[in-house]
C-alpha positions in Angstrom: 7.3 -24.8 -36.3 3.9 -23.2 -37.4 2.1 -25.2 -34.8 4.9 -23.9 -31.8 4.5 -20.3 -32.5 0.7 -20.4 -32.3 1.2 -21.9 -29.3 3.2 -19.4 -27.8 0.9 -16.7 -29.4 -1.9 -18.6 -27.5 0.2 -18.8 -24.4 1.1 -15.2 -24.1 -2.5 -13.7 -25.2 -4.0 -16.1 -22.4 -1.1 -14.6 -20.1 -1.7 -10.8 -21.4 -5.8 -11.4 -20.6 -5.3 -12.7 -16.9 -2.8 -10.0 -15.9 -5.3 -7.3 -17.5 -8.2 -8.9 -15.4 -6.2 -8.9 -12.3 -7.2 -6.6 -9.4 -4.9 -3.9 -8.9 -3.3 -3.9 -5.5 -1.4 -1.7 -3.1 1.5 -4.2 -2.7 4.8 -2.7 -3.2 6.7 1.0 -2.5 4.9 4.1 -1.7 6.3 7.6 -1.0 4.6 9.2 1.3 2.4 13.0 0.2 5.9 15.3 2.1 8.0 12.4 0.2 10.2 12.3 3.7 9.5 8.7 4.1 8.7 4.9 2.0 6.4 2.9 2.9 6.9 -0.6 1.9 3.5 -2.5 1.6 3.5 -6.6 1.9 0.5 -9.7 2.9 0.3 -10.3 6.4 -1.8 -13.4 6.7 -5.0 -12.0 4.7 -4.6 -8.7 4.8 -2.1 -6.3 4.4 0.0 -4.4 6.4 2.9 -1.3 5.9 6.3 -1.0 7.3 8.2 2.3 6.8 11.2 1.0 4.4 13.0 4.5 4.8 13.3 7.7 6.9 14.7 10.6 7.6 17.5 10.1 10.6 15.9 10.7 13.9 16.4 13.1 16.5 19.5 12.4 19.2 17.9 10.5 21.1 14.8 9.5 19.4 14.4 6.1 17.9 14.4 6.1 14.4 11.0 4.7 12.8 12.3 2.5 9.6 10.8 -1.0 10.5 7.5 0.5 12.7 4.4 -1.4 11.2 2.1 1.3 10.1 -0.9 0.1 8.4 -2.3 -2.7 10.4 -4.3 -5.8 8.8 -5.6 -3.8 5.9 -8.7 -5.9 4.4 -9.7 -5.8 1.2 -13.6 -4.6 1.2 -14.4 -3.9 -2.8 -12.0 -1.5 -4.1 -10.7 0.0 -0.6 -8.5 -1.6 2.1 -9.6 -1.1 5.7 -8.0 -1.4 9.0 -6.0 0.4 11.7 -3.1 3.1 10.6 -0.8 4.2 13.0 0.4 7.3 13.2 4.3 8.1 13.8 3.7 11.9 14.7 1.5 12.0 17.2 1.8 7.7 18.3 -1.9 7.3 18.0 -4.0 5.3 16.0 -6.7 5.8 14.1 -9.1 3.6 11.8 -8.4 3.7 8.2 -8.4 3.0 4.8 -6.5 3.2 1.8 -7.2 2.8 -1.8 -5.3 2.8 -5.1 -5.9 5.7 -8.0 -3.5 5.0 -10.8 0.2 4.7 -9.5 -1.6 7.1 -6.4 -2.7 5.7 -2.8 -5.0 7.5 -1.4 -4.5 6.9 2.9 -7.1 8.1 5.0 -7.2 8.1 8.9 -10.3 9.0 10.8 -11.6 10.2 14.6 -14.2 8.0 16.3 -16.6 10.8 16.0 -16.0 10.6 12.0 -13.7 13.7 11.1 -11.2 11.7 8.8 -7.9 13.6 7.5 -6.0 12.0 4.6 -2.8 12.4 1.9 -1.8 10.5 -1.5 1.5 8.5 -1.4 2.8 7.9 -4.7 3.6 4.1 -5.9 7.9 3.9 -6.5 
């Protein structure tokens, strides 16, 4: 009996270390900075990519935007995630990067000529 719960003392201590050590990542639910919309962010291939999980109803007429991909092939450089985001508002796209801060991810978009604009979505 001694000998089992050591082992599973080992086991989850072992468990406990790896999960610490683990990178954190921006996989998951995010509501964006005006909290109008979530932003559900999943692998695509090797990167990552965002699909908007929930929205406000559209206009008559409009199409609504819940399944519109987002955040295009996100790739993990160091601690930031850089790629292509679309933007909804005005239907451009921009080049980008996100990157986590606590339960916070920080999404940035930015010009060719290197005026970037950005807003913190909070993790759900």
């Amino acid at each position: 009996m001694k000998t089992l719960v050591v082992a599973a003392v080992a086991t989850c201590l072992l468990l406990s270390s790896a999960a610490a050590q683990a990178p954190a990542s921006p996989i998951g639910l995010w509501r964006v900075a005006d909290g109008s919309a979530i932003i559900r962010v999943k692998p695509c291939g090797k990167a990552i990519c965002g699909y908007v999980a929930a929205a406000p109803a559209p206009a008559p007429g409009a199409t609504s935007a819940v399944g519109k991909k987002i955040l295009v092939n996100l790739r993990q450089d160091g601690a930031v995630w850089r790629g292509i985001i679309f933007n909804i508002d005005d239907g451009k796209t921009y080049s980008g990067e996100v990157s986590l801060n606590g339960d916070r991810l920080k999404v940035k978009g930015c010009l060719p000529n290197g005026f970037c604009g950005g807003e913190m979505w909070r993790r759900e």
